[in-house]
Every structure is written in structure tokens, then in C-alpha cells.
C-alpha positions as CSV (number, residue, x, y, z in Angstrom):
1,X,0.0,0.0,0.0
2,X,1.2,3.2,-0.8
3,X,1.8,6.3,2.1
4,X,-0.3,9.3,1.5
5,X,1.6,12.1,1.5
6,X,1.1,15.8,2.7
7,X,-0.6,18.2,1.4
8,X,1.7,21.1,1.5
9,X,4.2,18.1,-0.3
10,X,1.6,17.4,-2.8
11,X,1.2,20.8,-4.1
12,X,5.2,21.4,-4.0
13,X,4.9,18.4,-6.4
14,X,2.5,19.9,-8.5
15,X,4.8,22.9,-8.7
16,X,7.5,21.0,-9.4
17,X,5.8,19.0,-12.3
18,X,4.3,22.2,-13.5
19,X,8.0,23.8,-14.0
20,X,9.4,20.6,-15.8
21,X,11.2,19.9,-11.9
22,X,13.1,22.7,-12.0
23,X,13.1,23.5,-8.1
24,X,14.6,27.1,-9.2
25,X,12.0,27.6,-11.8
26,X,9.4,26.9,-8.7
27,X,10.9,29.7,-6.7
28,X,10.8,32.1,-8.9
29,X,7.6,31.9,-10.5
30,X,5.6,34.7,-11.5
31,X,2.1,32.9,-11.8
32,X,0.5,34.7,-9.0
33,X,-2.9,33.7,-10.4
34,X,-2.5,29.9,-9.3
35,X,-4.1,29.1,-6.6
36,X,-1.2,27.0,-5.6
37,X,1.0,29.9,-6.0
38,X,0.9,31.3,-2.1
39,X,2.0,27.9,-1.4
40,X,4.6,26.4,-3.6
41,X,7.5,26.8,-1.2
42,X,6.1,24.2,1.6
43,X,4.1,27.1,4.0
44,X,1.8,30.3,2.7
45,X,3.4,33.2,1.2
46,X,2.6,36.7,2.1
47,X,1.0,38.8,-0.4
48,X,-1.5,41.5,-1.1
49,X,-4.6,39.1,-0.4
50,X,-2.9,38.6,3.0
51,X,-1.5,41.6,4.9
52,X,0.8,41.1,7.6
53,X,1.3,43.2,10.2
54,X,4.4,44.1,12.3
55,X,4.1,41.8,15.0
56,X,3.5,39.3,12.5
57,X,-0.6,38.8,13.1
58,X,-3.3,38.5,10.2
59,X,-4.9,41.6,9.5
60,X,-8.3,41.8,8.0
61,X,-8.6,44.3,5.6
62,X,-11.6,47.2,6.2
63,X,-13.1,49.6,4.3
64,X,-14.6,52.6,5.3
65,X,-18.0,53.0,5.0
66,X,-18.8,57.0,4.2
């Protein structure tokens, strides 16, 4: 029987198979419309969608209302 493997492992896979397993091609891609994208280096990325303040805590974005 086979061993399941991660998930954060299955999507580095993914990235690797989707840059022809070029671990250097998977850091430095550009496709920041995957949805895989935030996560291809084995934990989530920090980007626009996902403001991080100082301390290091989530943020949640909020708009004024006026």
C-alpha cells in the first residue's frame, strides 16, 4: 500500500511537475494567479490578499464606509 503524502508536499509536487522539476524555476515563478502559488515553497506566502502586520498577526482588511 502506498503512504499518503502531505498536502503542502503534494502541491510542492504539483509545482515541481508544472516547472518541468526545476526547483529554481518553482521559486521564482511569476504565476501569481494559481491558486497553488501562495503555497509552492512548503508554507503560505505573504502577499496582497494577506497583509501582515508588524508583530507578525493576520490583519483583515476594512473599508470605510462614508
Amino acid at each position: 500500500m502506498t503512504e499518503r503524502i502531505s498536502r503542502s508536499k503534494a502541491i510542492r509536487l504539483k509545482c515541481l511537475d508544472c516547472c518541468c522539476g526545476q526547483m529554481a524555476e518553482v521559486r521564482k515563478c511569476e504565476l501569481t494567479t494559481c491558486p497553488l502559488w501562495r503555497y509552492r515553497m512548503g508554507k503560505e506566502e505573504n502577499d496582497e490578499l494577506r497583509p501582515v502586520r508588524k508583530n507578525g498577526e493576520k490583519t483583515q482588511e476594512i473599508e470605510d464606509e462614508d
